[in-house]
N, C-alpha and C positions, 0 to 999 in steps of 0.2 A: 513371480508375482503376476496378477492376472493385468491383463490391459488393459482392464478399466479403471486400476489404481494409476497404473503410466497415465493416462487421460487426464485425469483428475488432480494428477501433479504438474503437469504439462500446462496446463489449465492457471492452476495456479500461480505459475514461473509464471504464463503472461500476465496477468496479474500485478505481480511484482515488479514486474518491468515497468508496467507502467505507473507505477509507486512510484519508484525509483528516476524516471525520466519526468515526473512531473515535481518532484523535488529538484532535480537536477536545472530545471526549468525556473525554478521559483527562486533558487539558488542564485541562479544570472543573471535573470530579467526582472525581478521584482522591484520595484521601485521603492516600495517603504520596508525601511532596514527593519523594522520587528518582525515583520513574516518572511522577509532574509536571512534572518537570524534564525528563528522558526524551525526552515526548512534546514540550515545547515549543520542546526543541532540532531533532528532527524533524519535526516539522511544519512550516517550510518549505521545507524540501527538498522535500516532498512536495508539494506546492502548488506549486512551480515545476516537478515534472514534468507535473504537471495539468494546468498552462499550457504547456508544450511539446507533449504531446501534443493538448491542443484546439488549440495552433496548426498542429499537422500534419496535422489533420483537417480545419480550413479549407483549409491549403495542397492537398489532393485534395477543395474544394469536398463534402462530404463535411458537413453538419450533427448536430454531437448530439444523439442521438434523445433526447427527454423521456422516453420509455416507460424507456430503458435508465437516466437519472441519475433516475429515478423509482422502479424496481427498486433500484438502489445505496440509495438512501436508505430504502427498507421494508427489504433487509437487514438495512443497520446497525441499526434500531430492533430487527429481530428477536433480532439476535445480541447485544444490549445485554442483553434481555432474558434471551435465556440465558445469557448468560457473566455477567453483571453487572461488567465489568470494569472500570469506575469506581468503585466505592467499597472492594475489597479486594484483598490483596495475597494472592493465591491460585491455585486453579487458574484461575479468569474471566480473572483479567489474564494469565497464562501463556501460553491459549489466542487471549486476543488478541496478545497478540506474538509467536505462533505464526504467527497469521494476516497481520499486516502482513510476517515473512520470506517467509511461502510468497509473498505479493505481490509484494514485491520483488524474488523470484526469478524472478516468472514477467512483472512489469516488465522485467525484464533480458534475458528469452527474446524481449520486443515490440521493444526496441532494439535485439538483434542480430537478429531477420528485417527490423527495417527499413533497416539496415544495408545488407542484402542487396538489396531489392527497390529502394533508393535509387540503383545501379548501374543499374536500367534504368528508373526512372521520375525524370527532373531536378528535377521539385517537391520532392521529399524532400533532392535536391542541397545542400539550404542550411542542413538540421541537423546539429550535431555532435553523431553519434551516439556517437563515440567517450567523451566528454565525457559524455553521459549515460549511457553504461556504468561508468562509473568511478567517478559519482557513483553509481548502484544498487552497484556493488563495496563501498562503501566503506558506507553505508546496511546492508547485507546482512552485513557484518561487524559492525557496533556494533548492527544487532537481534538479531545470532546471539548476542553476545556475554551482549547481556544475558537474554535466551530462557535461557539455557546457567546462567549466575548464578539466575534466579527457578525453575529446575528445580532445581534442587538444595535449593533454599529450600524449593519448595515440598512437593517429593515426600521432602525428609529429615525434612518435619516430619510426614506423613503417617504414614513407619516406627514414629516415636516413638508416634504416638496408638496404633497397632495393638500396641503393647508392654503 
């Protein structure tokens, strides 16, 4: 498999990780139990794509670089720091369920090109991609959903303060 597909999977494990660590995040520190709940219904979903895609990177021999779940993981600290989206229910948490859609989204873009490149390479032959699109389908509607609820929440109460 050429290097630039390891790249681009590589890529996307840190990605994940940080999917994954900011559920994990949301999971412990969150203060109001619906987006507790939230995250600990999604979080394993999320963790079984993790594991799908680290085993699709073993199946192209293909090692997870350290540097890349090294990066994933000073991210999330970063972004912790700036959104603070574990302990309020505001713009931080917004922003991070902003974040885990635009993921999700762009996890669904990694499933249907591997979709594609699994027609000419048979190692990839033995995922069901279809199944993992369906599950990001499905993921990407119940984060829009509630993205779409905590905006309103959050930016109707913003109107009021400026009254």
């Amino acid at each position: 498999m050429s290097e630039l597909l390891g790249t681009y999977l590589r890529d996307h494990l840190g990605g994940a990780q940080i999917a994954v660590q900011l559920l994990e995040g949301m999971c412990t520190h969150q203060k109001d139990p619906r987006y507790r709940e939230f995250a600990k219904g999604l979080l394993p979903e999320i963790q079984a794509d993790d594991n799908a895609l680290r085993s699709i990177i073993e199946s192209i021999s293909e090692d997870p670089s350290a540097i890349k779940n090294a990066g994933g993981w000073l991210f999330e600290k970063l972004t912790r720091l700036k959104l603070g989206h574990t302990r309020s229910v505001g713009l931080d948490l917004f922003e991070s369920i902003e974040m885990l859609s635009l993921g999700i989204a762009g996890k669904r873009s990694l499933w249907k090109a591997l979709q594609v490149v699994a027609r000419a390479d048979r190692r990839l032959g033995k995922f069901d991609f279809e199944s993992l699109l369906r599950r990001a389908d499905d993921q990407f509607q119940l984060v829009e959903q509630e993205r779409l609820q905590l905006a309103s929440r959050v930016f109707a109460t913003s109107n009021e303060d400026q009254k």
